[in-house]
TIGU-393106 format. One record per atom (N, C-alpha, C, O): x, y, z; residue number from 1; atom name. Coordinates in nm, 4 decimals, always signed. Layout:
BEGIN
VODREN          X          Y          Z     n   atom
VODREN          X          Y          Z   NUM     CA
...
# end
This chain:
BEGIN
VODREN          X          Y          Z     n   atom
VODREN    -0.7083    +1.6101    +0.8127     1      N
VODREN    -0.7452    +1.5420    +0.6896     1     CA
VODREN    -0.6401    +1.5652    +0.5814     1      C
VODREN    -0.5848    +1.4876    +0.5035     1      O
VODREN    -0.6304    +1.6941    +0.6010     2      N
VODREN    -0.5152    +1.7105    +0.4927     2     CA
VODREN    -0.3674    +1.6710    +0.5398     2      C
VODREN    -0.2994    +1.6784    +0.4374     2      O
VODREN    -0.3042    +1.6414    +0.6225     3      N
VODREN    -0.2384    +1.5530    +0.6314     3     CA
VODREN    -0.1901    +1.4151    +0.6027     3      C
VODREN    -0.0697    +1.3902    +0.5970     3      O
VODREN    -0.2825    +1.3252    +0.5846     4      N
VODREN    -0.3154    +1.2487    +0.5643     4     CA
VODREN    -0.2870    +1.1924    +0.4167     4      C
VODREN    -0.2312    +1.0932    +0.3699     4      O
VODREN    -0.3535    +1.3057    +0.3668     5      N
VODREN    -0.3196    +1.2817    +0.2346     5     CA
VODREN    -0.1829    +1.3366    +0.1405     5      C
VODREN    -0.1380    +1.3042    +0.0306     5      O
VODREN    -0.1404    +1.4439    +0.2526     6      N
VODREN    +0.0212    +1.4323    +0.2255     6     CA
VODREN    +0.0933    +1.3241    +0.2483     6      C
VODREN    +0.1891    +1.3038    +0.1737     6      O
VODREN    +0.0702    +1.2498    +0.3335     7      N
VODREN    +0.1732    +1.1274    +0.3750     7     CA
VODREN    +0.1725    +1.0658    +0.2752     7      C
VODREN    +0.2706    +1.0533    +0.2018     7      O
VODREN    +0.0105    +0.9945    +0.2467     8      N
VODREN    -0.0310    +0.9337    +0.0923     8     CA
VODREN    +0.1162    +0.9862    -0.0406     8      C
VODREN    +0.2079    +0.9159    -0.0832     8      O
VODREN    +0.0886    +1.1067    -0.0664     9      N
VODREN    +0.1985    +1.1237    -0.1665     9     CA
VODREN    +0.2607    +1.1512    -0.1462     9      C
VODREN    +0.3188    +1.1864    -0.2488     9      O
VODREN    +0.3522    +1.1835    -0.0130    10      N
VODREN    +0.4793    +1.1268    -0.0313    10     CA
VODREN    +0.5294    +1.0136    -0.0160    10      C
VODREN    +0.6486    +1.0172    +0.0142    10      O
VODREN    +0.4698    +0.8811    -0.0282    11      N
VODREN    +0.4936    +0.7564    -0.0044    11     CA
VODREN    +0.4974    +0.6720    -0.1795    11      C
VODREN    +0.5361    +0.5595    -0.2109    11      O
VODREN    +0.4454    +0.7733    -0.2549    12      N
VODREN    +0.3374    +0.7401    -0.3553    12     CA
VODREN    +0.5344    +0.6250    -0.4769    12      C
VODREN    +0.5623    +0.5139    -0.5219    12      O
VODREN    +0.5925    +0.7554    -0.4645    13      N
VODREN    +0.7286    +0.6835    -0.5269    13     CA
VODREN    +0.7032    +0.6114    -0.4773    13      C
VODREN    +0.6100    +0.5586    -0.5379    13      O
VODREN    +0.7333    +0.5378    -0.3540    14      N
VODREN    +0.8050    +0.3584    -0.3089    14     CA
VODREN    +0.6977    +0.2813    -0.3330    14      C
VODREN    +0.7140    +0.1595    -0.3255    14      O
VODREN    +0.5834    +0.3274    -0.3622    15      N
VODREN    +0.4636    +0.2510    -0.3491    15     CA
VODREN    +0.4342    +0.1847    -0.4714    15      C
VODREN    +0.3860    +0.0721    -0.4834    15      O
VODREN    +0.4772    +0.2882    -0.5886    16      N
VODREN    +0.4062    +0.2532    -0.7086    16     CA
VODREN    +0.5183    +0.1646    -0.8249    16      C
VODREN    +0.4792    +0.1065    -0.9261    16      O
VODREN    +0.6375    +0.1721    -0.7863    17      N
VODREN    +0.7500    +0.0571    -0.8371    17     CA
VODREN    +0.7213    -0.0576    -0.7575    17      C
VODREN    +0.7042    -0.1539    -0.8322    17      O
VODREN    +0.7097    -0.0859    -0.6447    18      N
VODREN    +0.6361    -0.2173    -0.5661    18     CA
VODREN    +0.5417    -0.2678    -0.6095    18      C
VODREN    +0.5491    -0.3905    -0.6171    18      O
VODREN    +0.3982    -0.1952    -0.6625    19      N
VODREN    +0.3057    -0.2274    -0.7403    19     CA
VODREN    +0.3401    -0.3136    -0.8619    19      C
VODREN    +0.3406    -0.4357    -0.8772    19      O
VODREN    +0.3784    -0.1764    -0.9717    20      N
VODREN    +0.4549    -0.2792    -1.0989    20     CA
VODREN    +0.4972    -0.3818    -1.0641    20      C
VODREN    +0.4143    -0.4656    -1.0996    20      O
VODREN    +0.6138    -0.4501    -0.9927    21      N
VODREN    +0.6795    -0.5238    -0.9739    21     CA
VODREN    +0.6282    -0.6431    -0.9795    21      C
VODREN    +0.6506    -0.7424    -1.0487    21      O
VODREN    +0.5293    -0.6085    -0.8647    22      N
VODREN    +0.4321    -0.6937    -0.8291    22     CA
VODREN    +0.3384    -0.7847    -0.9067    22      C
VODREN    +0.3376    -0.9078    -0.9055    22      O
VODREN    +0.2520    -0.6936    -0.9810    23      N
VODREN    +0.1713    -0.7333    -1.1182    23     CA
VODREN    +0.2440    -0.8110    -1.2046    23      C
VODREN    +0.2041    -0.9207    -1.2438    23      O
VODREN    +0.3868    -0.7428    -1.2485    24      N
VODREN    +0.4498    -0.7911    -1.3506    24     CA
VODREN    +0.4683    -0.9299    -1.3295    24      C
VODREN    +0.4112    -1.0185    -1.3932    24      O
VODREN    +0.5657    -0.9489    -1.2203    25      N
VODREN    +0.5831    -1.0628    -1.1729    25     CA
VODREN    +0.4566    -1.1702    -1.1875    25      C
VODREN    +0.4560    -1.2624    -1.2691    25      O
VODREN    +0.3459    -1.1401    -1.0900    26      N
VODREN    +0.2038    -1.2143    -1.0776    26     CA
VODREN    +0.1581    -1.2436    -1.2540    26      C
VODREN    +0.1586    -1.3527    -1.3112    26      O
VODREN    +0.1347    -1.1593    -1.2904    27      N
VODREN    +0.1322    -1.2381    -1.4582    27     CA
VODREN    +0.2103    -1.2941    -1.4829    27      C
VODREN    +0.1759    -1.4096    -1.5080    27      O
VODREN    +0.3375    -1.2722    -1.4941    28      N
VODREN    +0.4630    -1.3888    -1.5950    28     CA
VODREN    +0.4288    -1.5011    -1.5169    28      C
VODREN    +0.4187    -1.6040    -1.5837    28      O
VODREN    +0.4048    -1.5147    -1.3787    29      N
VODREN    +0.4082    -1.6195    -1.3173    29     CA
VODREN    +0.2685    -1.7483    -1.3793    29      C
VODREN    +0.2718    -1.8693    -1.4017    29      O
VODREN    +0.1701    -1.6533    -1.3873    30      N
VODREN    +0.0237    -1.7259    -1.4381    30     CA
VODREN    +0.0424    -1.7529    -1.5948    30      C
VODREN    -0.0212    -1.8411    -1.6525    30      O
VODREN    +0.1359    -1.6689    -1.6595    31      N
VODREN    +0.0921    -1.7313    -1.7763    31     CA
VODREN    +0.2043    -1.7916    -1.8291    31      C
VODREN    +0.2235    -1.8021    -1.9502    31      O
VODREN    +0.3152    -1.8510    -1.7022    32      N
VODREN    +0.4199    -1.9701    -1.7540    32     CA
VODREN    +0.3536    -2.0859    -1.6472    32      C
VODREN    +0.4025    -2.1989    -1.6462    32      O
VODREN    +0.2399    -2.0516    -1.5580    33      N
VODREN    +0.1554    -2.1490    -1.5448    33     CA
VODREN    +0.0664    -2.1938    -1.6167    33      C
VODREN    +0.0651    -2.3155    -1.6353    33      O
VODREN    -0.0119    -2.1291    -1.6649    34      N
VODREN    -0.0916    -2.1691    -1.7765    34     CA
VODREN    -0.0369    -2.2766    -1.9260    34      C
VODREN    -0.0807    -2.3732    -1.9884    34      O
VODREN    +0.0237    -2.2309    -1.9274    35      N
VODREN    +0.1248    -2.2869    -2.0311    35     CA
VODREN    +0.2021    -2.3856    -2.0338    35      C
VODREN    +0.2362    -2.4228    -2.1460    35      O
VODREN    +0.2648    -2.4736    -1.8940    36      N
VODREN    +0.2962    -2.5476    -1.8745    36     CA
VODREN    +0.2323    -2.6750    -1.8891    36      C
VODREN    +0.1282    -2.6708    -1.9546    36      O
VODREN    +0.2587    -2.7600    -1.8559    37      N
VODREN    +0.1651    -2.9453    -1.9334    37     CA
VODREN    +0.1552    -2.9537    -1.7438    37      C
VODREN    +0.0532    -2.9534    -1.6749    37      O
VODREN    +0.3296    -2.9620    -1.6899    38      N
VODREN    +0.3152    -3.0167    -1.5861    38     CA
VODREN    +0.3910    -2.9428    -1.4805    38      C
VODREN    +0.5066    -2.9124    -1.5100    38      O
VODREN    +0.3489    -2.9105    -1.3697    39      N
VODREN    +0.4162    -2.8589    -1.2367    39     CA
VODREN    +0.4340    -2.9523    -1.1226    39      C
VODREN    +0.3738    -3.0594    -1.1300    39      O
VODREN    +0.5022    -2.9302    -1.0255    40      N
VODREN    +0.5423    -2.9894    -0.9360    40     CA
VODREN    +0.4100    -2.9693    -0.8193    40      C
VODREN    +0.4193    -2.8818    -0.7332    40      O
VODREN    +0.3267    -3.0312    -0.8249    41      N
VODREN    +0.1936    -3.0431    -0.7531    41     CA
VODREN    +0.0610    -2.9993    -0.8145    41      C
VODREN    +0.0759    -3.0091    -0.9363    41      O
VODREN    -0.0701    -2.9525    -0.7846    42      N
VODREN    -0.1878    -2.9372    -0.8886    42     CA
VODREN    -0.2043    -2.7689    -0.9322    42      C
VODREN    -0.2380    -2.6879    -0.8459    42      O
VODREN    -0.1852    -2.7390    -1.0319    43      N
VODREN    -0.1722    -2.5890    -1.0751    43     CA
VODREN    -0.2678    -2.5327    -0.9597    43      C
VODREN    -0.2166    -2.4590    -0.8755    43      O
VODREN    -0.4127    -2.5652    -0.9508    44      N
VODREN    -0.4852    -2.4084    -0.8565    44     CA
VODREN    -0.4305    -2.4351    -0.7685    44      C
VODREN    -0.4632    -2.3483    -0.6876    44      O
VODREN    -0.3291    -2.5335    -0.6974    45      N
VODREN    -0.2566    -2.4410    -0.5777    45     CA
VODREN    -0.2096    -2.3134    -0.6355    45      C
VODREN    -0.2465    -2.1984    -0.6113    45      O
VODREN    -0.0940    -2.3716    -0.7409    46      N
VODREN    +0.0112    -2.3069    -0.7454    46     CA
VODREN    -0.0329    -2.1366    -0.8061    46      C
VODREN    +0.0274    -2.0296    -0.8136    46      O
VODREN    -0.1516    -2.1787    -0.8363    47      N
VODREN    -0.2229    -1.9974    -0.8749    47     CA
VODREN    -0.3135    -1.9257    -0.7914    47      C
VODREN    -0.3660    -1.8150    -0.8039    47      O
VODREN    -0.3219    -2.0402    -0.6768    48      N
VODREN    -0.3557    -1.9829    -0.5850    48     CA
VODREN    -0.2233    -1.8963    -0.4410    48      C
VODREN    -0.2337    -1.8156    -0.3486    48      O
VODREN    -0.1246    -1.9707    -0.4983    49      N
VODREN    -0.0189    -1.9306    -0.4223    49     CA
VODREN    +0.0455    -1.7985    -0.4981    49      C
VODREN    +0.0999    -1.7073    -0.4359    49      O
VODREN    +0.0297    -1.8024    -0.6537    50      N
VODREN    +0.0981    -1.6718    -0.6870    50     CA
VODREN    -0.0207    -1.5534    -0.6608    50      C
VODREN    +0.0174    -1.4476    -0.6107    50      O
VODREN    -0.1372    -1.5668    -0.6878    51      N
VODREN    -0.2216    -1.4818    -0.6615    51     CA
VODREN    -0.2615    -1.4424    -0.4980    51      C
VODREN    -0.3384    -1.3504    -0.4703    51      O
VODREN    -0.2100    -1.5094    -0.4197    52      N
VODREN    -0.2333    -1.4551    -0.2757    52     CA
VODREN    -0.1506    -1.4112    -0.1775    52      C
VODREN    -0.1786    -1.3358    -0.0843    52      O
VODREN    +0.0174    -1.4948    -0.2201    53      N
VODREN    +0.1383    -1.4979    -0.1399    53     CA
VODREN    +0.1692    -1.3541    -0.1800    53      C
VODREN    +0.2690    -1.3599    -0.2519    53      O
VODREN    +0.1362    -1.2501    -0.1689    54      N
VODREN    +0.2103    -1.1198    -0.2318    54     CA
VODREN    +0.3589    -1.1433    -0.2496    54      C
VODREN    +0.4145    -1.2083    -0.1611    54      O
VODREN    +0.4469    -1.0897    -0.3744    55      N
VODREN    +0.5199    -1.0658    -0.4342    55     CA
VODREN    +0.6286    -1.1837    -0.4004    55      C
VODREN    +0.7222    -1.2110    -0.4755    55      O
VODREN    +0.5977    -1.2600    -0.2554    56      N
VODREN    +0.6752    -1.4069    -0.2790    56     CA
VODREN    +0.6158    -1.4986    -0.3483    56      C
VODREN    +0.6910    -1.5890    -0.3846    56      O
VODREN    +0.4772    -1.5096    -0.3881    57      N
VODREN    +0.4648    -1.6049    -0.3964    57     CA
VODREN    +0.4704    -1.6136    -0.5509    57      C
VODREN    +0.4936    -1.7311    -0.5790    57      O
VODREN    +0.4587    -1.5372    -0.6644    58      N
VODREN    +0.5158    -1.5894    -0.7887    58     CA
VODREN    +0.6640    -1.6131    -0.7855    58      C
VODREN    +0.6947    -1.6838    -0.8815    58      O
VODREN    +0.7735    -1.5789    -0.7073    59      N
VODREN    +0.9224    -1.6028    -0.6857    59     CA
VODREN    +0.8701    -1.7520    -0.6634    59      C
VODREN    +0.8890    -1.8367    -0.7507    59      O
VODREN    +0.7850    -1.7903    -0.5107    60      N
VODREN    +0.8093    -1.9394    -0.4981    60     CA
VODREN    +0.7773    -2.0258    -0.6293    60      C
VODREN    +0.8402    -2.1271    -0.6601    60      O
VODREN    +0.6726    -1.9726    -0.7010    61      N
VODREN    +0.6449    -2.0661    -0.7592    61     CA
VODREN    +0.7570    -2.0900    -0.9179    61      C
VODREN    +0.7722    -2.1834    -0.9967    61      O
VODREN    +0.8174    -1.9478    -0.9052    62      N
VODREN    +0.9453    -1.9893    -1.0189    62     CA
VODREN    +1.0533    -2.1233    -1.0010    62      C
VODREN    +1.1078    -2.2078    -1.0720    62      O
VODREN    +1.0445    -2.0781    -0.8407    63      N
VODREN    +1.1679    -2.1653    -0.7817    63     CA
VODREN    +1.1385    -2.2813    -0.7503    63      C
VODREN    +1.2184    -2.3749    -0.7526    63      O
VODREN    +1.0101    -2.2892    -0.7145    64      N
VODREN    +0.9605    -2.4339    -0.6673    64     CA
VODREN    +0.8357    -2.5607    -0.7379    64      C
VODREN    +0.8007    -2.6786    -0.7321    64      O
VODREN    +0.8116    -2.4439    -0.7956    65      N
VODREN    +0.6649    -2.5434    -0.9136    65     CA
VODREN    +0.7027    -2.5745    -1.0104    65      C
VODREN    +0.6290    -2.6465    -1.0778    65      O
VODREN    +0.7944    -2.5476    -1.0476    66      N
VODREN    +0.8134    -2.5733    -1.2029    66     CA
VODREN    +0.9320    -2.6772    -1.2288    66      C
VODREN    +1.0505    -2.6671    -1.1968    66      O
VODREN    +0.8605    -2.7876    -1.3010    67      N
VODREN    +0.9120    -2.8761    -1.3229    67     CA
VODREN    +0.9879    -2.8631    -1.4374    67      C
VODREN    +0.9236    -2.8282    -1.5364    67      O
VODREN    +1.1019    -2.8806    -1.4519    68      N
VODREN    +1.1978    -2.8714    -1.5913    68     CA
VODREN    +1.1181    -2.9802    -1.7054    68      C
VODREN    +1.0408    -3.0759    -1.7026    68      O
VODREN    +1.1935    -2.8957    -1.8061    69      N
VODREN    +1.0895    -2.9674    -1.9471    69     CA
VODREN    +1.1841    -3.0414    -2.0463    69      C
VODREN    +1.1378    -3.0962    -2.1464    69      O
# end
């Protein structure tokens, strides 16, 4: 048991900058969706794609939903 939970922290560094990253990303992504008039197909995809695709899928939707203004 107690093993176990050593592995846990020593993993805990790589784990918890991946996290941030993650979140950070997933918000900027929702709330330059939100904010937009118009995207390149119907937004709850596209928040359904940043909220489920882990950490690609707000990248895709930088690169691919967003229609220039």
């Amino acid at each position: 048991m107690n093993t176990n939970i050593d592995e846990i922290i020593k993993y805990l560094p790589l784990i918890i900058p991946l996290v941030v990253i993650q979140l950070g990303l997933m918000i900027f992504a929702l709330v330059d969706l939100l904010r937009r008039e118009q995207t390149r197909g119907p937004k709850w995809v596209w928040a359904l794609v940043i909220l489920f695709v882990n950490m690609i899928g707000p990248i895709i939707y930088f690169v691919a939903g967003r229609e220039d203004e």
